[in-house]
The first five atom37 places (N, CA, C, CB, O) and aatype in JSON, in Angstrom:
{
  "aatype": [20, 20, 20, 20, 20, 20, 20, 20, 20, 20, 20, 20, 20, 20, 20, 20, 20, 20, 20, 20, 20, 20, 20, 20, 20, 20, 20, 20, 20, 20, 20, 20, 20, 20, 20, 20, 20, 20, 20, 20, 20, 20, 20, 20, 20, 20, 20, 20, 20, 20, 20, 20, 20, 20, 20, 20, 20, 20, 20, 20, 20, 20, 20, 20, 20, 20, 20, 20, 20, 20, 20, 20, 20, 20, 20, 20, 20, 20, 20, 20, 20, 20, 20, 20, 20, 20, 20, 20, 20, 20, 20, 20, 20, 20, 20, 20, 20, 20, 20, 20, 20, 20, 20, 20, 20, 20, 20, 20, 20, 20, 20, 20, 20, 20, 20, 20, 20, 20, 20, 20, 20, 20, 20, 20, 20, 20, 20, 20, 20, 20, 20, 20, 20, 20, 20, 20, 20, 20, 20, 20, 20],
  "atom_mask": [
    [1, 1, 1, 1, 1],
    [1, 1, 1, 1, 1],
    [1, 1, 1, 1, 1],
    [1, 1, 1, 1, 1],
    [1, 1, 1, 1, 1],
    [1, 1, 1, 1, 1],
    [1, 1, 1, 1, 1],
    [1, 1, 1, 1, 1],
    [1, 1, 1, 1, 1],
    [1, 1, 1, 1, 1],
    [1, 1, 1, 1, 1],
    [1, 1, 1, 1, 1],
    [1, 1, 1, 1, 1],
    [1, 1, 1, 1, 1],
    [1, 1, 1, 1, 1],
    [1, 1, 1, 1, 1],
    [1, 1, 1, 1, 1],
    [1, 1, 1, 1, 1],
    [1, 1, 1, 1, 1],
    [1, 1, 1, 1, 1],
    [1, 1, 1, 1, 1],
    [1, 1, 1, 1, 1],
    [1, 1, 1, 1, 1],
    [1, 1, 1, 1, 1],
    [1, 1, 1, 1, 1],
    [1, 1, 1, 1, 1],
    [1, 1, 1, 1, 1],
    [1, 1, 1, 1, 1],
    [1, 1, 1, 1, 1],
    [1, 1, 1, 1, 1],
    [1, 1, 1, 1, 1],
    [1, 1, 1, 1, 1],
    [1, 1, 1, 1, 1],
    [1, 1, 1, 1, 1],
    [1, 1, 1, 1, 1],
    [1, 1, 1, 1, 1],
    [1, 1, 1, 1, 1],
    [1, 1, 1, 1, 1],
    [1, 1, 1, 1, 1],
    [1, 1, 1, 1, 1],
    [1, 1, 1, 1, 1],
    [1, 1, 1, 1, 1],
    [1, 1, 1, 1, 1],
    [1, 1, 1, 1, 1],
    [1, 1, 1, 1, 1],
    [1, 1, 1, 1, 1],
    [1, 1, 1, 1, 1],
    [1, 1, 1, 1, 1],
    [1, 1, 1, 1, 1],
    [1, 1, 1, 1, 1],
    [1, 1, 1, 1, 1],
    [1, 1, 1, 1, 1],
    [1, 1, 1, 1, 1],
    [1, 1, 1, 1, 1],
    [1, 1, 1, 1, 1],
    [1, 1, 1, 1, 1],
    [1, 1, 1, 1, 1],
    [1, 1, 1, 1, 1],
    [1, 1, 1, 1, 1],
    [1, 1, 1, 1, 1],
    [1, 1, 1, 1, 1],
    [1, 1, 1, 1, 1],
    [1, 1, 1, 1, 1],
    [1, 1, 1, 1, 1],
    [1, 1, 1, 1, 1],
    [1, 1, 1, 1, 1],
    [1, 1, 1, 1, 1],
    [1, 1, 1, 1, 1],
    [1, 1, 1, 1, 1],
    [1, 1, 1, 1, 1],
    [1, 1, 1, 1, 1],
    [1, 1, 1, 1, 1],
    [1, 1, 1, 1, 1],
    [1, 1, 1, 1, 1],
    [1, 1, 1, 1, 1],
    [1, 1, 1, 1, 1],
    [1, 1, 1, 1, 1],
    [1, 1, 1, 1, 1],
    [1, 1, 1, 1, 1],
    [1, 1, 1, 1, 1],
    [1, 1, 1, 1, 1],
    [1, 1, 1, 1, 1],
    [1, 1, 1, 1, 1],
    [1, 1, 1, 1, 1],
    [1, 1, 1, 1, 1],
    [1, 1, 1, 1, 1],
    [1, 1, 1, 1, 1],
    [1, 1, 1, 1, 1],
    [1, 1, 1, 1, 1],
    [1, 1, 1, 1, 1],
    [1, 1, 1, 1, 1],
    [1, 1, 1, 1, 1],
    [1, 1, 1, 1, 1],
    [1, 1, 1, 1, 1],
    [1, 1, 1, 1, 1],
    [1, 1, 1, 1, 1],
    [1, 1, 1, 1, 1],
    [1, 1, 1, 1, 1],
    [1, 1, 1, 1, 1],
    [1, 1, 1, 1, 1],
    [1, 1, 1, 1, 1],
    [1, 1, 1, 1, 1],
    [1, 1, 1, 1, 1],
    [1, 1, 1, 1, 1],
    [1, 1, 1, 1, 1],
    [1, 1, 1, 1, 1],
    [1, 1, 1, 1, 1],
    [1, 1, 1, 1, 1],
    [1, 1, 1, 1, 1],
    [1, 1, 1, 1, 1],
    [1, 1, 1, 1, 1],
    [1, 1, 1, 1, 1],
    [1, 1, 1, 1, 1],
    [1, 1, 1, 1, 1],
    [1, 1, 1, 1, 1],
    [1, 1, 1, 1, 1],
    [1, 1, 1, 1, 1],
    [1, 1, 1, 1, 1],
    [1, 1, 1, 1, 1],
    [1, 1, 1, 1, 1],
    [1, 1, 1, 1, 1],
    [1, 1, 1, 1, 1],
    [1, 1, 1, 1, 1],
    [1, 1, 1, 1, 1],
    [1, 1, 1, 1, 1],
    [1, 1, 1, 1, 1],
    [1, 1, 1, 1, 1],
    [1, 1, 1, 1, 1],
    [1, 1, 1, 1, 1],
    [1, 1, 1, 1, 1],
    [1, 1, 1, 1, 1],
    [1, 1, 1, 1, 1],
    [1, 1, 1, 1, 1],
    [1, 1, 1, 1, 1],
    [1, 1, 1, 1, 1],
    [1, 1, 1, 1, 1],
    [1, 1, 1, 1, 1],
    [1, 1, 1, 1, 1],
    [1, 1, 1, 1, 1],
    [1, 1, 1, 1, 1],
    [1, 1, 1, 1, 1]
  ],
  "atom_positions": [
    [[90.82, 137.06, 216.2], [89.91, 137.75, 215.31], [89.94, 137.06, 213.95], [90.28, 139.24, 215.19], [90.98, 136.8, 213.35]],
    [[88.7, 136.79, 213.52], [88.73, 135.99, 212.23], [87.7, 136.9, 211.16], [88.13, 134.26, 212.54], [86.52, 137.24, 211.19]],
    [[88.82, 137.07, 210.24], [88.28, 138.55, 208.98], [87.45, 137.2, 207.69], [90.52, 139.93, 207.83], [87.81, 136.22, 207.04]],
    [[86.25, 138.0, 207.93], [85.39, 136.69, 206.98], [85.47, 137.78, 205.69], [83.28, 136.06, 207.62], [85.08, 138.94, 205.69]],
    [[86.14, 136.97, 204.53], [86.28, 137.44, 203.08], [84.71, 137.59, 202.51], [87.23, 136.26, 202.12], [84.76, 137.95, 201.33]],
    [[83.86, 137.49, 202.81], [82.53, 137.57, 202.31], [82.03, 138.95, 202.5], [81.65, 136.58, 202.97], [80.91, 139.19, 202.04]],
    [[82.74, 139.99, 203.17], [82.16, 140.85, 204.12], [82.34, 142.28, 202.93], [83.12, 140.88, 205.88], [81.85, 143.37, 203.21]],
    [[83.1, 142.05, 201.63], [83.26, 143.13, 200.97], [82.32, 142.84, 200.3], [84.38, 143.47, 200.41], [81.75, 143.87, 199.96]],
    [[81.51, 141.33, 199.64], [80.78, 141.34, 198.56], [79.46, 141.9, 199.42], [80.71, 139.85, 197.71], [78.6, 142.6, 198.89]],
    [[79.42, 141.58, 200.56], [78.09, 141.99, 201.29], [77.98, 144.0, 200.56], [78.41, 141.73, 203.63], [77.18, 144.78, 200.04]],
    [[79.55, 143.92, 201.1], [79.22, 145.85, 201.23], [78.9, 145.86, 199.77], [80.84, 147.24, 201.74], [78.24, 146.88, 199.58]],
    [[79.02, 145.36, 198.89], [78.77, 145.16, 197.26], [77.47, 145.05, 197.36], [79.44, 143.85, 196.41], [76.99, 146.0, 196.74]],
    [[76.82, 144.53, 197.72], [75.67, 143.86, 197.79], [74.14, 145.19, 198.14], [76.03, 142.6, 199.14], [73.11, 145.62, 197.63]],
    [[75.36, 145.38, 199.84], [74.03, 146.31, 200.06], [74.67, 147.92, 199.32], [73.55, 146.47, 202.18], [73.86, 148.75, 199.74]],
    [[75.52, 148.54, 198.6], [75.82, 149.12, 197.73], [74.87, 148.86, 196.83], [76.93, 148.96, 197.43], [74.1, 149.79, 196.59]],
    [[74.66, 147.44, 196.05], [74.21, 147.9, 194.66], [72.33, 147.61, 195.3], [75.03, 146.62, 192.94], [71.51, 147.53, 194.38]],
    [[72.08, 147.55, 195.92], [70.75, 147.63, 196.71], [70.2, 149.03, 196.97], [70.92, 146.97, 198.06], [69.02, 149.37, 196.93]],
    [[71.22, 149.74, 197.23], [71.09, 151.21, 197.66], [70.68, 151.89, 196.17], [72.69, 151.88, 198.41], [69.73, 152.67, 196.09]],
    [[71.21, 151.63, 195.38], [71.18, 152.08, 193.66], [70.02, 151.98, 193.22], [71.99, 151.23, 192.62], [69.3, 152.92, 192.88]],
    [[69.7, 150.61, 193.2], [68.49, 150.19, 192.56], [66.61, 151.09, 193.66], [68.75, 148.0, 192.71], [65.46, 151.47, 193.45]],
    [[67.7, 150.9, 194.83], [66.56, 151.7, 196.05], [65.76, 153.33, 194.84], [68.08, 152.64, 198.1], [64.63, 153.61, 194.43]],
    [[67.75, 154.27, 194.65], [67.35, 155.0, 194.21], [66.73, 155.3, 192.93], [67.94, 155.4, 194.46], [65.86, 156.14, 192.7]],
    [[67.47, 154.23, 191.89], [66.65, 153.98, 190.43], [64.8, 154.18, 190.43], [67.02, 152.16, 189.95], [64.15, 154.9, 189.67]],
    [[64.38, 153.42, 191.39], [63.35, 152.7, 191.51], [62.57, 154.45, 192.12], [63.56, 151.04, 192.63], [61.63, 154.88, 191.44]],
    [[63.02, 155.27, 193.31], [62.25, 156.05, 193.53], [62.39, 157.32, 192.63], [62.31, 156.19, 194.77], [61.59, 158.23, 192.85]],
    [[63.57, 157.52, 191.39], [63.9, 158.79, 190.43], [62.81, 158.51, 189.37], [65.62, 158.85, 189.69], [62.61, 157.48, 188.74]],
    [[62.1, 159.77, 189.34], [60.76, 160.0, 187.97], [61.31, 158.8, 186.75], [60.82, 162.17, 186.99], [62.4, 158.25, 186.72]],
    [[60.61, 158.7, 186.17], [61.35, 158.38, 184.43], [61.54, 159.5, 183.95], [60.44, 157.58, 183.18], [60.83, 160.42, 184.37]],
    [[62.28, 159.71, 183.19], [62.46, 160.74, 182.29], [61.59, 160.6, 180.85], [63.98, 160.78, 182.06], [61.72, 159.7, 180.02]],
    [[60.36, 162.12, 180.77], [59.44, 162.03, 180.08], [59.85, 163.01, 178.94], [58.23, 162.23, 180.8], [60.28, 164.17, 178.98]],
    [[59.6, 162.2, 177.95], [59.83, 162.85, 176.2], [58.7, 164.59, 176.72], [58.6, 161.19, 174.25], [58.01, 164.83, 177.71]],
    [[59.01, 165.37, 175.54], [58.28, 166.42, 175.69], [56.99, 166.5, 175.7], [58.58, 167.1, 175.01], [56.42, 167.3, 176.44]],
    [[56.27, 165.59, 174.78], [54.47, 165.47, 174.78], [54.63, 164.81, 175.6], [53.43, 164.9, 173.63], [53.78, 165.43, 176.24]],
    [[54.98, 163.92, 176.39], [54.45, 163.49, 177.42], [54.01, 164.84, 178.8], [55.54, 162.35, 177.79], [53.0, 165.03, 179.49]],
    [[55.26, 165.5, 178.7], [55.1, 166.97, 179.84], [54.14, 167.45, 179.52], [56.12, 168.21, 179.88], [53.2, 167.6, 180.31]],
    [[54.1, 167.89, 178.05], [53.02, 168.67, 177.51], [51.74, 168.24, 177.75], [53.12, 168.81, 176.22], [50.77, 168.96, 178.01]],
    [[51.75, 166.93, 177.63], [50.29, 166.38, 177.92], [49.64, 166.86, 179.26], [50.33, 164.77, 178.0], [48.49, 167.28, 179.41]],
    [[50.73, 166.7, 180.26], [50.54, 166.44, 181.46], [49.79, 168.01, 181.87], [52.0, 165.93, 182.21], [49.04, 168.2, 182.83]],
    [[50.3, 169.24, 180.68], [49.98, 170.99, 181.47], [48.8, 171.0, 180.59], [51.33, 172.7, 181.21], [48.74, 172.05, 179.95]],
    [[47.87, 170.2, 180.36], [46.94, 170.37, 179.0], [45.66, 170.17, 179.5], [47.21, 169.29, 177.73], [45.43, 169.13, 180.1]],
    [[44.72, 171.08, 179.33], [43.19, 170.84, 179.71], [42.4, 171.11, 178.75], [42.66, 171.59, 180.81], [42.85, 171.6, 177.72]],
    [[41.13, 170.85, 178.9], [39.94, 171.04, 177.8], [39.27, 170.95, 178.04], [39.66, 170.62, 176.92], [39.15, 170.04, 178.86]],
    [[37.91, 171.76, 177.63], [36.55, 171.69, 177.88], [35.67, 171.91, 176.59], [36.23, 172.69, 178.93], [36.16, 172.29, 175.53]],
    [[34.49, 171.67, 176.74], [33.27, 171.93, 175.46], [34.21, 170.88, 174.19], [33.05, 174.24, 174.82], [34.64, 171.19, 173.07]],
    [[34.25, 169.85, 174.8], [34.23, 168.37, 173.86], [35.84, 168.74, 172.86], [32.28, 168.22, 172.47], [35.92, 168.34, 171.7]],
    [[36.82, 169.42, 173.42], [37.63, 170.31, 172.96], [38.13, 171.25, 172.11], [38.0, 170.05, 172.99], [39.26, 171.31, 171.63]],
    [[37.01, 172.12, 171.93], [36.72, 173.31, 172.07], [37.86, 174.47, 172.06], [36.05, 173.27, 173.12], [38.24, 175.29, 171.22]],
    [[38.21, 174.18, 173.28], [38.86, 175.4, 174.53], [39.99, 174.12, 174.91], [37.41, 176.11, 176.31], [39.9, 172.95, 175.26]],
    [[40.79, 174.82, 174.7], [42.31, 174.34, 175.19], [42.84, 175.16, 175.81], [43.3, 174.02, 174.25], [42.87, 176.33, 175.42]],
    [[43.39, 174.77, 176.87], [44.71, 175.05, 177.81], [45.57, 174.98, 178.31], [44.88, 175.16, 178.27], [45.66, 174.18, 179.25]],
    [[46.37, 175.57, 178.02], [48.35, 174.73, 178.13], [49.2, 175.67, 179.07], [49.53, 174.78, 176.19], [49.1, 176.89, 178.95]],
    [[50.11, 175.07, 180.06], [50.51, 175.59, 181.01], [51.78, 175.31, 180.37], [50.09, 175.2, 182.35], [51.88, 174.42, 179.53]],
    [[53.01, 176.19, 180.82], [54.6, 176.13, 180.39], [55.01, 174.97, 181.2], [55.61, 177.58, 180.76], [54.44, 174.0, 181.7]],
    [[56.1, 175.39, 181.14], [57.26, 174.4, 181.57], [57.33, 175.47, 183.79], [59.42, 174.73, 179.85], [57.68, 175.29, 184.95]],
    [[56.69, 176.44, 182.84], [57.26, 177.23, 184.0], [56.33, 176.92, 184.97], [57.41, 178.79, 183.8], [56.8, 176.88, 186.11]],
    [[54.79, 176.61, 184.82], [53.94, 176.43, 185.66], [52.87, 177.63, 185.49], [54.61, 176.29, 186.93], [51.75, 177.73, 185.99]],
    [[53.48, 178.39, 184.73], [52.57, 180.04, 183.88], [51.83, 178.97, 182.82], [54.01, 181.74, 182.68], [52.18, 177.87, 182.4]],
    [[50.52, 179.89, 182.55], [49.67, 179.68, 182.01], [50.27, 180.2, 180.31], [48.49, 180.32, 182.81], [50.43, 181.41, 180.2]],
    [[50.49, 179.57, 179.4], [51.24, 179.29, 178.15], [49.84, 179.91, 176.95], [51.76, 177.26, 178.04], [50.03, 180.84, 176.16]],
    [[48.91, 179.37, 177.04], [48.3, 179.34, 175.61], [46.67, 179.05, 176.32], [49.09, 177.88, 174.35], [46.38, 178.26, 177.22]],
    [[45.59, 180.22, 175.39], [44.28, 179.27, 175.4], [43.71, 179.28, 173.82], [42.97, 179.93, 176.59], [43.73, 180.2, 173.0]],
    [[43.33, 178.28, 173.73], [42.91, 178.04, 172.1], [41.49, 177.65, 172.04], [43.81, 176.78, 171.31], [40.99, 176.75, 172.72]],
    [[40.82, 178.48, 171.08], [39.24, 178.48, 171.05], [39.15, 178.07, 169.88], [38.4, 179.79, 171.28], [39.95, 178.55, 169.07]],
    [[38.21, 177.11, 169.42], [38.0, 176.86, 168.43], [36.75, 177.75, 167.82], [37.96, 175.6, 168.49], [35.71, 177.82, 168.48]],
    [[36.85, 178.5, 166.4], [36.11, 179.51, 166.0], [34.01, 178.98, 166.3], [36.76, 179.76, 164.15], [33.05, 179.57, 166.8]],
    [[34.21, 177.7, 165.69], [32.74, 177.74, 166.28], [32.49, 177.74, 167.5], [32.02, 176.82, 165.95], [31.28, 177.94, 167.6]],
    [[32.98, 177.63, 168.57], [32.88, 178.05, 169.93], [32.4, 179.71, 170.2], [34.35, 177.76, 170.53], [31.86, 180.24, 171.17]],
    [[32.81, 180.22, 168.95], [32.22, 182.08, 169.22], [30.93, 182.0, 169.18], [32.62, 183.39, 167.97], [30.36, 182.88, 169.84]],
    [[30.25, 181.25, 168.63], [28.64, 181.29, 168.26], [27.61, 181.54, 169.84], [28.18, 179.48, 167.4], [26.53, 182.11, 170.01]],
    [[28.73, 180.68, 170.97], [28.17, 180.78, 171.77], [28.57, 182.53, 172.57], [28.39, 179.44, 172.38], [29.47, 183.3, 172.22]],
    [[27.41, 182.72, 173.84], [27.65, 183.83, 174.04], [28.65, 184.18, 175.15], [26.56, 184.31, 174.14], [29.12, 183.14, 175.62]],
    [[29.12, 185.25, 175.72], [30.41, 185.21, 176.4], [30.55, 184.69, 177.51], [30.9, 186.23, 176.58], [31.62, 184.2, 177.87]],
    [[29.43, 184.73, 178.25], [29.14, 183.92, 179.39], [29.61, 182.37, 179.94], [27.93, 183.9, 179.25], [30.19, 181.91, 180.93]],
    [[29.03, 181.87, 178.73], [29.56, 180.28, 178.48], [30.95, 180.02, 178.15], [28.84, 179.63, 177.29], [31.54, 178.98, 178.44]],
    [[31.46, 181.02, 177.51], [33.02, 180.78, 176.45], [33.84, 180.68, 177.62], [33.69, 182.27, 175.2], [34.69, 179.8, 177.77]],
    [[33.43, 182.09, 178.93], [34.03, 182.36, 180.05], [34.39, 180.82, 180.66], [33.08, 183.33, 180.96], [35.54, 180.43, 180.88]],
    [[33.05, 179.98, 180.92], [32.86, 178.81, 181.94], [33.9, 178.06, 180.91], [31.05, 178.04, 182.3], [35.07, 177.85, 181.24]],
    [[33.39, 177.71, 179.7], [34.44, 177.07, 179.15], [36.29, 177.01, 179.71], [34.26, 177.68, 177.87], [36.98, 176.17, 180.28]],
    [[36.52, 178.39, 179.18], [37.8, 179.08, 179.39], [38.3, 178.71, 181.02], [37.56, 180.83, 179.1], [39.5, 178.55, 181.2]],
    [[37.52, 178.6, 181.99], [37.82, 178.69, 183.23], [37.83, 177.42, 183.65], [37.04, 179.49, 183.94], [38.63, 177.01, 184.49]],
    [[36.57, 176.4, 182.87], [36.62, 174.83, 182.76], [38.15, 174.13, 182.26], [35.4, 174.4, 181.59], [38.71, 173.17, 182.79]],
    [[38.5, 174.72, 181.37], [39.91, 173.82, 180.46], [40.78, 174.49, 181.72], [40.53, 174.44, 178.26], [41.09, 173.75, 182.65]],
    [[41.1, 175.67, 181.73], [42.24, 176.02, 182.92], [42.16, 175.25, 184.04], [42.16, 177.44, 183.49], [43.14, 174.75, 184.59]],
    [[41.04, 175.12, 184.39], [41.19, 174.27, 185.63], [41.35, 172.62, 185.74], [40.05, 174.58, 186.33], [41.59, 171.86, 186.68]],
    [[41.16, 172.48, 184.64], [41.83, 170.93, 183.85], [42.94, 170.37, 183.36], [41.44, 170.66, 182.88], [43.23, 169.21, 183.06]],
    [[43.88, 172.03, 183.31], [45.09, 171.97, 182.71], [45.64, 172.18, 184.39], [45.47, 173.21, 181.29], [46.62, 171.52, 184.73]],
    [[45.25, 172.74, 185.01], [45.87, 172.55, 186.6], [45.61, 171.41, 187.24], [45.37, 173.54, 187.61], [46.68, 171.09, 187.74]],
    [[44.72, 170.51, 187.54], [44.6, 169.21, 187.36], [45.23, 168.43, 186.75], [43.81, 169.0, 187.05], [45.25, 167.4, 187.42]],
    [[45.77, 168.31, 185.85], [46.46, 167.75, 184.93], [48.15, 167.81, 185.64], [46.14, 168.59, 183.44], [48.89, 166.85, 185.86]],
    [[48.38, 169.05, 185.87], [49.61, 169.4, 186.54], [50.16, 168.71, 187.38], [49.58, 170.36, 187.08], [51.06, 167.87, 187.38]],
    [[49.23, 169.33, 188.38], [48.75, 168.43, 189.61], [49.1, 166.75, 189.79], [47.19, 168.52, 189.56], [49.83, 166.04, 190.49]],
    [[48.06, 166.58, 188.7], [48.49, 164.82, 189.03], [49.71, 164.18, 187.85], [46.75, 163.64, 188.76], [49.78, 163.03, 187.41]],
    [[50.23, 164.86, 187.67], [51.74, 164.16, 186.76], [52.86, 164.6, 188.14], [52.32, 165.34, 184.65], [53.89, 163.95, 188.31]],
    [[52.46, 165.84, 189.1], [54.0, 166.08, 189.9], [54.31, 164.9, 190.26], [54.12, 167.03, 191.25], [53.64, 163.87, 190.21]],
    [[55.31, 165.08, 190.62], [56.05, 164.05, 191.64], [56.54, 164.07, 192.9], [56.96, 163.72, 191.24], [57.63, 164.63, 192.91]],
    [[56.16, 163.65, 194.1], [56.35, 164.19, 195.57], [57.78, 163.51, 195.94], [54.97, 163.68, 196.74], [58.0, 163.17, 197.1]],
    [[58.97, 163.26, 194.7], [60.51, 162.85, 195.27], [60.72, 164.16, 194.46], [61.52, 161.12, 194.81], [60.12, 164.92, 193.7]],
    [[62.31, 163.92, 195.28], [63.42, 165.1, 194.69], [63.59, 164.7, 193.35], [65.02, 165.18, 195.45], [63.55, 163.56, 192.89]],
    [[63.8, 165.95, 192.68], [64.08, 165.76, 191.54], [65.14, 164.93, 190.92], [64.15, 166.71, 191.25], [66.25, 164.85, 191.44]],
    [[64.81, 164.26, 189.76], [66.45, 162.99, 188.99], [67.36, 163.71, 188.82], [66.44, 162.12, 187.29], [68.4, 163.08, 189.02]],
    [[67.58, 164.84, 188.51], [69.26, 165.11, 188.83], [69.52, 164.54, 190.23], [69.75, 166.9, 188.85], [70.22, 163.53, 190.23]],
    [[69.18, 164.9, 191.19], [70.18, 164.58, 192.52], [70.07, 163.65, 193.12], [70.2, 165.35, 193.51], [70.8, 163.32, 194.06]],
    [[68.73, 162.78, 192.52], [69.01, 161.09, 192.52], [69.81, 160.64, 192.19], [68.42, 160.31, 191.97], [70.55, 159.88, 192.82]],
    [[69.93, 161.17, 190.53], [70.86, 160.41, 189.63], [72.34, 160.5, 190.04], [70.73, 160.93, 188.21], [73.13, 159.59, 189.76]],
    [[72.77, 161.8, 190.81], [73.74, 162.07, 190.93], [74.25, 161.13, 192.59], [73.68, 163.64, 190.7], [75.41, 160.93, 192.96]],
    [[73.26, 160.81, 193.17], [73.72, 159.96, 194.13], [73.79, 158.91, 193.32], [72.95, 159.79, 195.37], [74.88, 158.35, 193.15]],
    [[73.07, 158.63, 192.92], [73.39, 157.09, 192.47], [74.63, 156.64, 191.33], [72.01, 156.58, 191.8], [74.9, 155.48, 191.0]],
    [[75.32, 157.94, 190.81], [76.31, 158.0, 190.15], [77.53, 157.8, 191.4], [76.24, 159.35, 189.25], [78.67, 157.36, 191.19]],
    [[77.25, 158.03, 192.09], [78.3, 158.6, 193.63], [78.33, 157.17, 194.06], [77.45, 159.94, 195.16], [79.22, 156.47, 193.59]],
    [[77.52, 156.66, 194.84], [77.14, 155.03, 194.89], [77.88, 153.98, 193.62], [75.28, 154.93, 194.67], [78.8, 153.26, 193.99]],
    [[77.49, 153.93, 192.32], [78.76, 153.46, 191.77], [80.0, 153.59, 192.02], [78.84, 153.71, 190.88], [80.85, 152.69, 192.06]],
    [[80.15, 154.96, 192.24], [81.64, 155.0, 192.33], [82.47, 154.54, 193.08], [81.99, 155.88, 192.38], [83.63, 154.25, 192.77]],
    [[81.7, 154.36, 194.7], [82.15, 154.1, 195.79], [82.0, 152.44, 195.77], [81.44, 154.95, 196.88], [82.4, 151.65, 196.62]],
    [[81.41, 152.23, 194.72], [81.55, 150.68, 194.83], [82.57, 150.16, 193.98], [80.26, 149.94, 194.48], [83.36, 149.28, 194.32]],
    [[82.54, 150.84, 192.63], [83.88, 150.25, 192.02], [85.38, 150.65, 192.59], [83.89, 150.68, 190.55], [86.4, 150.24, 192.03]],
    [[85.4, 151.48, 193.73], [86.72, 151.41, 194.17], [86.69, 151.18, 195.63], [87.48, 152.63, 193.8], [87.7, 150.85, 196.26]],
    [[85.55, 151.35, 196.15], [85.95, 150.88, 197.48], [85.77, 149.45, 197.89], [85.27, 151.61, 198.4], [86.36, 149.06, 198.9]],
    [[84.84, 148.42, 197.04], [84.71, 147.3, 197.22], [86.13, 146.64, 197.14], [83.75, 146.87, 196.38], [86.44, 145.85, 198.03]],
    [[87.08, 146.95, 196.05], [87.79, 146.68, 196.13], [89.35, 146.42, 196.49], [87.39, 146.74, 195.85], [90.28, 145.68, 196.18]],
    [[88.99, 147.6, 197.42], [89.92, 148.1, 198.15], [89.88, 147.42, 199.78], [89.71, 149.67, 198.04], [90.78, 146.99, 200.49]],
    [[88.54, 147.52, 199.97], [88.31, 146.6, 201.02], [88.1, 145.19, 200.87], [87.35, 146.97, 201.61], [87.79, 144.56, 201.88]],
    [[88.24, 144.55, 199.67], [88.12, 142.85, 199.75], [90.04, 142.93, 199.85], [87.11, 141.74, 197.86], [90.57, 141.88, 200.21]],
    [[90.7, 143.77, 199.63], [92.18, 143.81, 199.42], [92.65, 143.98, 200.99], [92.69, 145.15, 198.32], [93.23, 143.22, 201.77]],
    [[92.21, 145.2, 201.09], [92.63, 145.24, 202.82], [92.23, 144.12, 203.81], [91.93, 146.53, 203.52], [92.98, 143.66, 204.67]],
    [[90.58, 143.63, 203.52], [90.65, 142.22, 204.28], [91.55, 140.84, 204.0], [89.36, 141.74, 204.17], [91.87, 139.91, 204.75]],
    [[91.74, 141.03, 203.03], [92.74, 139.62, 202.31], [93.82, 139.9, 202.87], [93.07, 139.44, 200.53], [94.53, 138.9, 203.01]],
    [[94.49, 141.32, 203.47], [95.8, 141.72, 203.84], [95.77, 141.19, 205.35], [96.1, 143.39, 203.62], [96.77, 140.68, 205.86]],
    [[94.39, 141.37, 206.13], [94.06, 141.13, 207.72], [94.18, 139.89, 207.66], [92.65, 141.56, 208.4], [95.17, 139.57, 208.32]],
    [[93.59, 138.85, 207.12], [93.19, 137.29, 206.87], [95.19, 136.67, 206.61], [91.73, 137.09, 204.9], [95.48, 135.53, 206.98]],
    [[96.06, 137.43, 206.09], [97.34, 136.89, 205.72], [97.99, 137.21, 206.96], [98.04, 137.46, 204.4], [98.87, 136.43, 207.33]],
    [[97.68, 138.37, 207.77], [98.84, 138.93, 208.72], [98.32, 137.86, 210.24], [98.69, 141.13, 208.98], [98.92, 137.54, 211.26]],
    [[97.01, 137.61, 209.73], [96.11, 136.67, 211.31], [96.87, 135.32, 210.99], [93.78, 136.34, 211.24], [97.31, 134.72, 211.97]],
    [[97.04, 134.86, 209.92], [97.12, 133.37, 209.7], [98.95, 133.67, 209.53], [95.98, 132.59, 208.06], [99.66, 132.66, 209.55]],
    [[99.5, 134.75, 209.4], [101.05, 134.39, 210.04], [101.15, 134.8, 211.41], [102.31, 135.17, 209.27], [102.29, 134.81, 211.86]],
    [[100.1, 135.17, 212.27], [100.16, 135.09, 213.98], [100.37, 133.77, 214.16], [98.77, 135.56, 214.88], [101.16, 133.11, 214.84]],
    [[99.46, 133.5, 213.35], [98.87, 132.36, 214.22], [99.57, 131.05, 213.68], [97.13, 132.26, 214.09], [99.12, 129.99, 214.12]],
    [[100.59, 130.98, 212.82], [101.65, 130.0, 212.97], [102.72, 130.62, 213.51], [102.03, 129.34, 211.78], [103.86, 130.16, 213.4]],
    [[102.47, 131.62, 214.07], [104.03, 132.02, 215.27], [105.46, 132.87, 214.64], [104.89, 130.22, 215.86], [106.56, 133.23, 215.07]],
    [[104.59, 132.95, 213.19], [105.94, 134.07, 212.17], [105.47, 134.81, 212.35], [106.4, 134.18, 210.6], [104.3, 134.89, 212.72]],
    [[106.82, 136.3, 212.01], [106.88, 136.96, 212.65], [106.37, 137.82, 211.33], [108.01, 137.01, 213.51], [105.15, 137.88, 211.18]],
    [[107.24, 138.53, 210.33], [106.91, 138.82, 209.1], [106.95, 137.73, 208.23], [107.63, 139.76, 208.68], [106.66, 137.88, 207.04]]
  ]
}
């Protein structure tokens, strides 16, 4: 049996592959106007604003006073126009991965297992590679 020393940097290898796998599919992490942007709709040239929470509840609608001139009918379409722009909006910022905590937290886990197990196993193979090559000159210890 011949222990090839290359075989821990591999597990290194496809370790730090696995990381970057998960880096690459975890959201970015977005400043607050950026979120905010994302729950925000408007209608009548913006007019009528609409802002959804954090919670996914409908937060705030903001009319701008010359917007009263018109009659209630329209303010309604307005009002129902921005809401449904601020759900749209929602909509296309989600994200269809698990959330970055439990990315992040694998991929914290994945470091870890690389800074101690890589090296534990290039050690244990270096130990196989010494005990093969005193077989194999016929010593004993």
């Amino acid at each position: 049996m011949t222990v090839n020393g290359s075989v821990s940097g591999e597990f290194a290898r496809m370790l730090d592959a696995a990381r970057c796998a998960l880096r690459a599919a975890s959201p970015a992490p977005q400043d607050e106007e950026t979120a905010r942007q994302q729950r925000l709709g408007e209608s009548a040239d913006g007019q009528v604003r609409a802002e959804f929470g954090a919670d996914g509840r409908l937060a705030a609608v903001t009319l701008d006073p010359r917007l009263l001139r018109l009659g209630t009918q329209e303010i309604g379409e307005h009002v129902v126009a921005a809401v449904n722009a601020a759900i749209d909006a929602m909509r296309a910022g989600a994200a269809p991965v698990p959330a970055a905590g439990d990315l992040s937290q694998l991929t914290e886990q994945l470091q870890e297992v690389r800074d101690t197990a890589v090296p534990r196993l290039g050690a244990f193979l270096q130990t196989l590679t010494e005990a093969q090559q005193r077989m194999a000159r016929g010593g004993g210890r």
